[in-house]
C-alpha positions as CSV (number, residue, x, y, z in Angstrom):
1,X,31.2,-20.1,-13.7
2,X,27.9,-19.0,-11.8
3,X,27.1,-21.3,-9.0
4,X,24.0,-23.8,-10.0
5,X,21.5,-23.1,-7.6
6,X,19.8,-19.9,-6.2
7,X,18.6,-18.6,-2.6
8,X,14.9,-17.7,-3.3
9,X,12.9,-16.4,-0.1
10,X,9.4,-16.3,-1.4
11,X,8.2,-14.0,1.1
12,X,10.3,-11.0,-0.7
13,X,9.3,-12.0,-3.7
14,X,5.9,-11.2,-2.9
15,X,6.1,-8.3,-1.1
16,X,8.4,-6.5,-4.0
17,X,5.6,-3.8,-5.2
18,X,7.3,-3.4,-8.4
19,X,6.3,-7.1,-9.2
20,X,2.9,-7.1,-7.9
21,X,2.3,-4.4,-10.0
22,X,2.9,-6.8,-13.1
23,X,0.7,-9.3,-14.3
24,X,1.0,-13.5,-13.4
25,X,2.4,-13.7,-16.8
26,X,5.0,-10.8,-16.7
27,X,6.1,-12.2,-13.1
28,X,6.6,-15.6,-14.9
29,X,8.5,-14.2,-17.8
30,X,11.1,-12.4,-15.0
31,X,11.5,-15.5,-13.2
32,X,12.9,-17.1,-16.5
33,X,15.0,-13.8,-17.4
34,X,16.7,-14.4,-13.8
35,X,17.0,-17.6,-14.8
36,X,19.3,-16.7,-18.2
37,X,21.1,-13.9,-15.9
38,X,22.5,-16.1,-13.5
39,X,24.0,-18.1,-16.2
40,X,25.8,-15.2,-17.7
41,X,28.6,-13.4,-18.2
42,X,28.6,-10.5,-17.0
43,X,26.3,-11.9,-14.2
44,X,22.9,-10.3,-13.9
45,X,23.0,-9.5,-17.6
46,X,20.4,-11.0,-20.3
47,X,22.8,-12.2,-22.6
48,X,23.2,-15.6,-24.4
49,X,27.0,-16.4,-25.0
50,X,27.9,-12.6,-24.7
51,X,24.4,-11.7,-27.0
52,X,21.3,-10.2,-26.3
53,X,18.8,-12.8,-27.2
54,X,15.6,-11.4,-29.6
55,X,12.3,-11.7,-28.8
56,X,12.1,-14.9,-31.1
57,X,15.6,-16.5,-28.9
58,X,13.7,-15.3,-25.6
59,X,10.7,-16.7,-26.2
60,X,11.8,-19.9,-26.9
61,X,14.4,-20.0,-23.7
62,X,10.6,-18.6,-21.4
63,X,8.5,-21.5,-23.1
64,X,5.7,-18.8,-24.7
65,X,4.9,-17.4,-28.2
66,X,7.2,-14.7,-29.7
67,X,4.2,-12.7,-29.9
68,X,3.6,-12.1,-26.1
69,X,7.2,-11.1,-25.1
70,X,6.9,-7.2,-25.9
71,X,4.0,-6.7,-24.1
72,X,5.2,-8.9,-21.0
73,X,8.8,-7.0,-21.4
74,X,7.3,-3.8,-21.7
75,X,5.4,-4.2,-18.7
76,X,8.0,-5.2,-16.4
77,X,10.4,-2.7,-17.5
78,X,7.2,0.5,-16.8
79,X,7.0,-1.2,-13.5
80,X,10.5,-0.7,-13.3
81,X,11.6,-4.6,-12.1
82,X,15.0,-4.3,-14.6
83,X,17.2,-1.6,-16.0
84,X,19.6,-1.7,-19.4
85,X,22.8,-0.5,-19.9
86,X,23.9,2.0,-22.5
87,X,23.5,-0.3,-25.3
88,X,20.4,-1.5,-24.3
89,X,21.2,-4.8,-22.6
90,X,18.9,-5.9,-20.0
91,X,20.3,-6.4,-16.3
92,X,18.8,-6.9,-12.7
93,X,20.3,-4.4,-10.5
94,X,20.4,-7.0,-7.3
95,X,22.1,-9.7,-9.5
96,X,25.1,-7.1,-10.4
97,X,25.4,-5.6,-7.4
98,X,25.6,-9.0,-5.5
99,X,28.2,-9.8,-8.2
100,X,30.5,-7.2,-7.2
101,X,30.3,-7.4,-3.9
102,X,31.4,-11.3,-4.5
103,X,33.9,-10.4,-6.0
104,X,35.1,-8.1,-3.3
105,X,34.9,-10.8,-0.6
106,X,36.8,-13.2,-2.9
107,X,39.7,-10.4,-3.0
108,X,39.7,-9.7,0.4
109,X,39.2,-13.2,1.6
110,X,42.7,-13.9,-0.9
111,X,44.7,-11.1,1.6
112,X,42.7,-12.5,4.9
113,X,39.7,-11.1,5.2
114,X,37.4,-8.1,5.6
115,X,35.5,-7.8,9.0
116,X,33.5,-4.9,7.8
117,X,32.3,-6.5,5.0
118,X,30.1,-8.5,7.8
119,X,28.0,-5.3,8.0
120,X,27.2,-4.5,4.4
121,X,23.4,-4.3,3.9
122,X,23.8,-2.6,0.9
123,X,21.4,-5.0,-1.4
124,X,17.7,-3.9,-1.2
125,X,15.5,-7.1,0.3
126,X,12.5,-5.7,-2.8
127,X,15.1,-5.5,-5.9
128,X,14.6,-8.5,-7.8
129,X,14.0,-10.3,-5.0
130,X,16.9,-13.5,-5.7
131,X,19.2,-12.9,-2.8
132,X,22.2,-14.9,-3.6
133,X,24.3,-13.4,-0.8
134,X,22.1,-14.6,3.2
135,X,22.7,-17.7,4.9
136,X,19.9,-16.7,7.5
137,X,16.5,-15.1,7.2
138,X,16.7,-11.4,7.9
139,X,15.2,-11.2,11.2
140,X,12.5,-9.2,11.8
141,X,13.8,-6.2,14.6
142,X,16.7,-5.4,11.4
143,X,13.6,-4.4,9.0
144,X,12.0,-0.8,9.5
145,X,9.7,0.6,12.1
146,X,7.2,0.8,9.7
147,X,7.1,-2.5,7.7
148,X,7.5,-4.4,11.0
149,X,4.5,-2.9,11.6
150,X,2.2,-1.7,9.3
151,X,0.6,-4.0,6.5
152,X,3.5,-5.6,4.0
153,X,3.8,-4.1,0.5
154,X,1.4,-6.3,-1.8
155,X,-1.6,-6.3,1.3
156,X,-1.2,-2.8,1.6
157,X,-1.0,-1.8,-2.3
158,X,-3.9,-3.7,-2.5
159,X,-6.2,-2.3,0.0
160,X,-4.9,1.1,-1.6
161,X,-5.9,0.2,-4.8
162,X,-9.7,-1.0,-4.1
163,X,-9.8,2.0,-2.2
164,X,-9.3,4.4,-4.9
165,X,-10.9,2.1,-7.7
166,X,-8.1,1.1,-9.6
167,X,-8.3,-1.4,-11.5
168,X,-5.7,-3.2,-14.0
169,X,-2.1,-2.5,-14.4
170,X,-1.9,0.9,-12.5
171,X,0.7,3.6,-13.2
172,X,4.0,2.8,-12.4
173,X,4.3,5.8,-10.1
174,X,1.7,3.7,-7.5
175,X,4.7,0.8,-7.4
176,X,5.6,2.2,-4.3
177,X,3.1,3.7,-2.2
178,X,5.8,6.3,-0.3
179,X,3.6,8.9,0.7
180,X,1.5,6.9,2.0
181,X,4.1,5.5,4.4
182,X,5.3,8.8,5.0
183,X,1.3,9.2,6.3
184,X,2.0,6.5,8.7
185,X,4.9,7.2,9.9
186,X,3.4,10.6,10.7
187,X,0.7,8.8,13.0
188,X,-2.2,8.5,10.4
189,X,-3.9,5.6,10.6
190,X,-4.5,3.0,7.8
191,X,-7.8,1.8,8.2
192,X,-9.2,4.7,10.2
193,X,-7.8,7.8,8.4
194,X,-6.2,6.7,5.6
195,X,-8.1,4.0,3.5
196,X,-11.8,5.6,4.3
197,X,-10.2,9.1,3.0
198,X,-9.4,7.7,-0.4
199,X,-12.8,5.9,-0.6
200,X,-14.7,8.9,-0.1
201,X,-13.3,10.7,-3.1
202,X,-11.7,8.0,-5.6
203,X,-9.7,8.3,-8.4
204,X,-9.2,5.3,-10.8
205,X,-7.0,7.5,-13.0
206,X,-5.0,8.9,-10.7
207,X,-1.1,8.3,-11.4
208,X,0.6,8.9,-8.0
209,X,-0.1,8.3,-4.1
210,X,0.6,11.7,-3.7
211,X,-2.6,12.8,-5.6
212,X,-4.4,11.5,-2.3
213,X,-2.3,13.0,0.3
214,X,-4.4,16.3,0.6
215,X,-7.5,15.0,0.8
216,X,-6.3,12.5,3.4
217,X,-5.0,15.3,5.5
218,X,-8.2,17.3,5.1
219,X,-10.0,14.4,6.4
220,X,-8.2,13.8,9.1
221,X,-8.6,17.3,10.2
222,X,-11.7,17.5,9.8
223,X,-12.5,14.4,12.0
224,X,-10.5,16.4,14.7
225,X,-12.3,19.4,14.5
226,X,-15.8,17.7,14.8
227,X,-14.1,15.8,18.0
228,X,-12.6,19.0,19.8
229,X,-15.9,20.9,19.5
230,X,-18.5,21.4,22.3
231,X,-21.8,19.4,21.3
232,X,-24.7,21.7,21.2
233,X,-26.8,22.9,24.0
234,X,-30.0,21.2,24.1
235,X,-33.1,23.9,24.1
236,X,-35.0,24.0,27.3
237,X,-38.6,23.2,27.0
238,X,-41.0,25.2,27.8
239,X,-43.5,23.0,29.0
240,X,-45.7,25.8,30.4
241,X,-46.3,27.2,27.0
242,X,-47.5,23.4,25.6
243,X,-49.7,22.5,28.1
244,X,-51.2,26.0,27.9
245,X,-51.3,25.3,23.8
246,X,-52.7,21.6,24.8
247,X,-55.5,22.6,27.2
248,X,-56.8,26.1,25.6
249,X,-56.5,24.9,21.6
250,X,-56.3,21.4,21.9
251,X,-52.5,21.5,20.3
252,X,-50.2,19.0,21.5
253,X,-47.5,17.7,18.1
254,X,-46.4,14.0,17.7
255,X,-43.1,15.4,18.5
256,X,-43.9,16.6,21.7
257,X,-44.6,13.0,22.7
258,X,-47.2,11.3,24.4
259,X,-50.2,13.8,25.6
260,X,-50.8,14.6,29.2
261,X,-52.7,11.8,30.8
262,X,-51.2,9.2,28.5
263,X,-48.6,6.6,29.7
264,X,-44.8,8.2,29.1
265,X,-45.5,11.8,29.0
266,X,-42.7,13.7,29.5
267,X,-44.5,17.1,31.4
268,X,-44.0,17.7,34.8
269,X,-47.0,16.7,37.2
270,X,-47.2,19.8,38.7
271,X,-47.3,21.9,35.5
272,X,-50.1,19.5,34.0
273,X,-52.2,20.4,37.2
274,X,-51.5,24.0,36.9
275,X,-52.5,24.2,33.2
276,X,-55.6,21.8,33.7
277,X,-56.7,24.6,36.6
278,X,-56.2,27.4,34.6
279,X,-58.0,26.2,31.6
């Protein structure tokens, strides 16, 4: 008999980008689906005494019309949130794997014990996000370098999202935004390199992060390349030849500035008198 209550950390839940991906109403609908799993047998399966429920059996178990459980299903599973066996049966791969390794502890706890099994961290903290199996928090210095410190998965697939003007249920293949990660890990930043990349050239039907990746990189080294090179060597003006065009023709261009004699002018003194004595 499953135990009657679950550990739910709501922070995981929100940062799985498989879910985020879904719709309120899909998320809802899993959330119920857990709900059966935990109650059956095997655990982590959708089955009702040992049967796969219809969408009629479901819909009534979720609270919702038959009529809206295909599309909600079919949405989670393109998101890929579940899996199914070989005949088809729904399971969550967390709830089955935190089953076995249950199991395992109860064995070894029946022959006195298993020190290693104190450093398992085989169960992924975004796969269906019901850990049944911590006492504590995960601390924050046993996550990875990069999501300790670089946006969490929902912020950041959303700020990837506006930036590439997608709008909707994306394509499954933008769940999980690897290559972008990969970016960062590689020193590119977010909001200076990688998120203004995108903008510039969007793509709302583009099905993978990895569509983005050149242009990103073809930003960034073009931004280098402008940085690295000299700036530009500023002409030398030839103020003789203006104040000669200024007090023989009477030429002197807005652009040149203010005229010689007027408040501001940029001419040397000494050249003004020279041309004002020649003329």
């Amino acid at each position: 008999m499953s135990d009657p209550w679950l550990k739910f950390y709501p922070t995981d839940w929100r940062s799985d980008p498989k879910l985020r991906m879904c719709g309120l109403a899909a998320r809802g609908l899993w959330i119920e689906m857990i709900s059966i799993m935990h109650e059956a047998t095997p655990y982590g399966h959708l089955l009702v005494s040992g049967l796969a429920p219809t969408d009629a059996q479901l819909a009534v178990l979720a609270g919702t019309s038959p009529d809206q459980i295909p599309a909600l299903r079919g949405e989670l599973e393109a998101a890929g949130v579940f899996s199914r066996t070989r005949e088809g049966v729904i399971f969550s791969r967390r709830m089955t794997r935190v089953a076995k390794k249950s199991a395992i502890a109860r064995k070894n706890g029946k022959n006195g014990g298993n020190p290693t099994l104190l450093k398992q961290r085989d169960i992924s903290a975004s796969d269906n996000q019901i850990p049944t199996d911590r006492d504590k928090p995960q601390k924050p210095e046993a996550r990875s370098q990069i999501v300790a410190s670089q946006p969490r998965g929902e912020d950041l697939i959303d700020s990837l999202l506006l930036a590439a003007g997608i709008r909707g249920n994306p394509s499954p293949g933008l769940a999980f935004p690897g290559e972008i990660l990969g970016l960062m890990q590689a020193g590119f930043d977010l909001h200076a390199d990688i998120l203004p990349a995108i903008k510039a050239r969007p793509n709302p039907k583009a099905r993978s992060w990895a569509y983005f990746v050149p242009q990103i990189r073809d930003a960034a080294e073009r931004k280098a390349a402008a940085a690295s090179s000299p700036a530009p060597e500023r002409k030398a003006v030839d103020w003789q030849e203006r104040l000669a065009a200024f007090y023989e023709q009477d030429v002197w261009p807005h652009s040149w500035g203010p005229k010689p004699g007027e408040p501001g002018c940029a001419a040397p003194d000494d050249l003004i008198e020279q041309a004002r004595a020649a003329a």
